[in-house]
N, C-alpha and C positions, 0 to 999 in steps of 0.2 A: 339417228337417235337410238338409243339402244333400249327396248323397249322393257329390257328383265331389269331394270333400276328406276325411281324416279319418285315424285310427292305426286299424287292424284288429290286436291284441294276440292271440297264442295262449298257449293254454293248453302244459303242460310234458309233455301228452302223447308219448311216444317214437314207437308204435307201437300200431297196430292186426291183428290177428291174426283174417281171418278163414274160415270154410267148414267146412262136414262134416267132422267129426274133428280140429281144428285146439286142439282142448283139450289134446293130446298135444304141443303146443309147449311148456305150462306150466314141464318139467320145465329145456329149453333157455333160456327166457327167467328161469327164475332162474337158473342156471349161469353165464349172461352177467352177469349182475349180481353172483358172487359171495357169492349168498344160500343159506343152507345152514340156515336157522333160520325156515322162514315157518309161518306157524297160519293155520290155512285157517279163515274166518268164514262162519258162514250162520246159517238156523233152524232149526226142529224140523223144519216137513216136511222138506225136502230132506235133513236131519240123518238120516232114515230112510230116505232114496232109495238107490237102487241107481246112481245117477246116482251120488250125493258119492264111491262108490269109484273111477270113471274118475276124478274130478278129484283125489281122494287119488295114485293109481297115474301120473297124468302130474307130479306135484310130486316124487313118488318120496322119496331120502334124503331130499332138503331137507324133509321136512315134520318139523315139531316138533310140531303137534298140530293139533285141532280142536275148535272153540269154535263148538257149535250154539244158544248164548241171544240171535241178533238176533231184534227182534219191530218189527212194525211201528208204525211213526211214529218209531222210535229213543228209544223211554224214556230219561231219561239213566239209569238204573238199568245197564238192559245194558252200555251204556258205560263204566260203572266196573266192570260186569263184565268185560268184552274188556279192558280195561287190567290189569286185575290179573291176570289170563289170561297177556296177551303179556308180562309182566316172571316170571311164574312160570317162563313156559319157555322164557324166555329170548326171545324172537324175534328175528328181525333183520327181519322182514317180515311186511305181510299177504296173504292171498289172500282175496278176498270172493268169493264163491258164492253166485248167486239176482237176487233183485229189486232196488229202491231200500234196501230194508229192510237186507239185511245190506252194502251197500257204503257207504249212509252211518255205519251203525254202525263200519265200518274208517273210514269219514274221518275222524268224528270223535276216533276211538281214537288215529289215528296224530296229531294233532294234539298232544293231551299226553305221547303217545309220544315225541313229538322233543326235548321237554325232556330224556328221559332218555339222548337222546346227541352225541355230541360237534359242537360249535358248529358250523353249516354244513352239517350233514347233516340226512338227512330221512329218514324211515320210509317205505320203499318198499312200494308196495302194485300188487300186480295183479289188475284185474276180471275176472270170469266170469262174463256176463249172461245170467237165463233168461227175462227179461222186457223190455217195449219202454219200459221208464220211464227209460233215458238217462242216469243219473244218472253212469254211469260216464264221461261223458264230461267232466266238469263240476270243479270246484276247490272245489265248495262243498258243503254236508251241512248237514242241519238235525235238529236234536235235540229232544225234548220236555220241557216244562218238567210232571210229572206232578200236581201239585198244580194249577197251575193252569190243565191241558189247554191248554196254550196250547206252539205251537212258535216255537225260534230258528234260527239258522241261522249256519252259521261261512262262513267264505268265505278262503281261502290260498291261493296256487300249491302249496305243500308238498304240499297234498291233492289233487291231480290224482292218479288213476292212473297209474302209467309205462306199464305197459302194460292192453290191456281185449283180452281173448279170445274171438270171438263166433262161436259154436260153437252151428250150428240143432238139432245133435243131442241137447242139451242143455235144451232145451227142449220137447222131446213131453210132459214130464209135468208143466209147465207149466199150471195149470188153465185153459180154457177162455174164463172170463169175467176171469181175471188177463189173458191173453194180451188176448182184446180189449183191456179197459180201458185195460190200459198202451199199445194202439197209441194211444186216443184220447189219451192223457198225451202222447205222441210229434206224436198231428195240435195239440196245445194248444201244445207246444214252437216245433213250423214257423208257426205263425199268427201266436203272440206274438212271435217273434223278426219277423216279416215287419211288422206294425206295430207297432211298435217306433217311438217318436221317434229311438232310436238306431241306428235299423234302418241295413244298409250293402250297397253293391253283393253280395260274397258270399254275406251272409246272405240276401239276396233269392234268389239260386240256389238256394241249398242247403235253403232254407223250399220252396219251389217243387218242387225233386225229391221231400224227403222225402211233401210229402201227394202226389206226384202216384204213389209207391209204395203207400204207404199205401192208398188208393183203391183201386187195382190189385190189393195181395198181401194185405190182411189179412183180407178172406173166404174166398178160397180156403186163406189159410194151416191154416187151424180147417175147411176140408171137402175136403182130399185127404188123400193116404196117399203112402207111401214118399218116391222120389225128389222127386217132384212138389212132395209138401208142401214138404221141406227144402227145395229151390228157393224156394218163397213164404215161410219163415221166413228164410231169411236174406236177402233181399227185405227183409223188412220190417224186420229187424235193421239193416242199412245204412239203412234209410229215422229208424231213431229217433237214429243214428248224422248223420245229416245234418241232423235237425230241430232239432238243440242247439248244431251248429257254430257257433259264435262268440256263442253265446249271454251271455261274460262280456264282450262290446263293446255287445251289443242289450239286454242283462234283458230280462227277463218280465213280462208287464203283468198285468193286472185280475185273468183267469181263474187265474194261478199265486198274485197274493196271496192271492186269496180259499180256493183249495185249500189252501196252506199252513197257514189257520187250522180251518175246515170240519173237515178231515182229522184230527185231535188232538181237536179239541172233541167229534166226536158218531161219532169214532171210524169214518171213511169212507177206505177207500183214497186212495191221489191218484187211482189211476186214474179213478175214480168220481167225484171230485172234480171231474175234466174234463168227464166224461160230462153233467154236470149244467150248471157252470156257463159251457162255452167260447162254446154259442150266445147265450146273452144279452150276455157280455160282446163276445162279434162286434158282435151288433147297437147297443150301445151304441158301439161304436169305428166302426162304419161312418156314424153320424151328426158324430160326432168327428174324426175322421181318414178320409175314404172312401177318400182320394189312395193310401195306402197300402196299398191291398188288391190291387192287381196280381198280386204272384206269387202271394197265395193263388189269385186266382181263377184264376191260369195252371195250379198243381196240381190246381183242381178241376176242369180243363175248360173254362171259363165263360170266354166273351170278356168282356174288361174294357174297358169304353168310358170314357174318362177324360172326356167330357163331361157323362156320368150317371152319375158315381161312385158315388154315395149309391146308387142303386139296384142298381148291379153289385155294390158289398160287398155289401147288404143280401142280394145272392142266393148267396153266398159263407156268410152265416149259415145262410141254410136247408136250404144243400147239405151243410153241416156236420151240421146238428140230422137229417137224410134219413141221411145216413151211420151215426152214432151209432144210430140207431134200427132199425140193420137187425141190430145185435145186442143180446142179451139183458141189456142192462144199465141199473140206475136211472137215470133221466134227471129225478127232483125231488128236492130236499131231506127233504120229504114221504117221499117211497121210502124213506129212511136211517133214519127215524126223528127224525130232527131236529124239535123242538117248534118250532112257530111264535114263539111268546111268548120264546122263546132269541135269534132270528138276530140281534139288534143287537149279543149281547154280543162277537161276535168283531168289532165295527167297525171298535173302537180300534186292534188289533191289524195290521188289515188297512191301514187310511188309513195307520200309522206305514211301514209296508213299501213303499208305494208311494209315502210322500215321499221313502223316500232313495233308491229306484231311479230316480225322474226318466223312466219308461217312457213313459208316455201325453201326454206335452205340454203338460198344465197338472194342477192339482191338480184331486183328485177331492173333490165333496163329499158329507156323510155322508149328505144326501138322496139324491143318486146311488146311491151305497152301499146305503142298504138298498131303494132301488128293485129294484136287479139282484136281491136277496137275495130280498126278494120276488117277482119273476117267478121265478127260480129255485125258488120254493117250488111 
């Protein structure tokens, strides 16, 4: 791609809201909008946190209720839950609270929501993220097809969050290996978007800041206390914030098909999803595409010599797989449970995703495919 030409499209994002305490906006940014009717969505833990009452107490009047049935990977089950929810009490809004889990469940709730109101409007939704999985920054949501463990994915401007609240205080109780994981979802977001066939001058920036935080703040975020910490959480909160920026101009290559399907079938977080499969898929892209490993290897450090490409990505993969390894999280298939004699069945699923994203710059084939599947194993 030639990266001095092109349309860089944003998402319908308004605003981003963020630092220690900044949850206490919520109550302001619906008032501005007029919203008097929002149902706060999450899950069952946080549904017991002592946390959901700050974010109840900053929504104030405007809350019409609370809907704690998001579960992860987005069953469409839930979904028709939250929908029949949000027309019980009326909503005029969502508020998502938590990980990818409960805001793609508002994405895609507000999706068939919009049918129920007048032509040219749209179900206003605002995020509350206690995880580095990003999704709040994004227009798209993917749901689970439960019969045949296999997920889709919606994609609309409607669905963008207006606004995403990103609030480090809100995440201490955050677990531990959630927290990790999801920063590696976040290093899987900056890489992929950085090789990218569609990759473009900003997102080359913005891939580059986000791992070169990441690096920096996500150990310490999980081993300091007080001020300190919250410094290194919302660190790394801006850094997952930066790793998805224009992501709907770049898509997502290898490492996000393959999670998308992984994730639903054998029942594995994404974050984990990344954990496992972003170094192979590097090392496959750095023989494929090396040319474009620049900003990664500028976030990791690593001088990038454009006349040894191939080699400079390839140390871009292992400085990844060195990373990932310094925390406590699966890094094989094998780890999850995943039966060997299974990995092909997500193939189909996976090739289809990656022809219509057009990411990686020629088609992949299925020998490729279950190569990576295999080493991943």
């Amino acid at each position: 791609m030639d990266s001095t030409q092109g349309v860089f499209r944003f998402t319908r994002l308004e605003s981003v809201v963020f630092g220690a305490g900044r949850v206490a906006a919520l109550g302001d940014e619906l008032k501005r909008r007029h919203l008097s009717r929002a149902l706060l969505v999450t899950g069952t833990s946080l549904g017991r946190s002592k946390l959901l009452d700050a974010v109840k107490r900053a929504a104030g009047a405007a809350l019409a209720g609370v809907f704690t049935g998001a579960a992860q990977h987005v069953p469409s089950r839930t979904v028709d839950s939250l929908v029949d929810e949000a027309r019980r009490v009326g909503a005029d809004s969502l508020v998502s609270f938590g990980g990818g889990s409960p805001i793609d469940t508002a994405k895609v709730a507000a999706m068939r929501l919009i049918g129920d109101r007048p032509a040219g409007t749209e179900m206003p939704h605002i995020a509350v993220p206690t995880t580095l999985s990003a999704g709040e920054f994004t227009p798209f949501g993917g749901v689970t097809d439960e019969a045949k463990r296999q997920k889709g994915g919606v994609g609309d401007q409607r669905l963008q969050p207006k606004v995403v609240i990103v609030d480090p205080e809100l995440t201490r109780e955050t677990p531990a290996w959630l927290w990790a994981s999801t920063g590696m979802r976040a290093l899987d977001h900056a890489v992929e978007c950085a090789y990218s066939a569609r990759h473009q001058p900003l997102t080359d920036l913005t891939a580059a800041r986000a791992i070169a935080l990441l690096v920096k703040h996500l150990r310490p975020s999980l081993a300091t206390a007080g001020s300190e910490e919250l410094e290194h959480r919302v660190q790394c909160q801006l850094a997952a914030w930066f790793s998805i920026f224009g992501a709907m101009n770049t898509g997502l290559g290898v490492s996000h098909a393959l999670g998308h399907q992984i994730g639903p079938y054998w029942n594995v977080p994404h974050g984990i999803t990344s954990c496992i499969t972003l170094p192979h898929v590097m090392r496959f892209m750095a023989k494929l595409a090396p040319e474009r490993f620049g900003p990664i290897a500028e976030g990791f450090g690593i001088r990038f010599d454009a006349g040894s490409a191939k080699l400079s990505a390839l140390e871009c993969a292992d400085r990844a797989a060195q990373f990932i390894a310094q925390f406590e999280v699966p890094t094989r298939l094998r780890d999850v449970g995943a039966p060997y004699q299974e990995l092909d069945r997500i193939a189909g699923a996976v090739l289809a995703e990656l022809e219509r994203s057009d990411v990686v710059g020629r088609p992949i084939t299925s020998g490729e495919l279950h190569g990576l599947l295999e080493a991943a194993y």
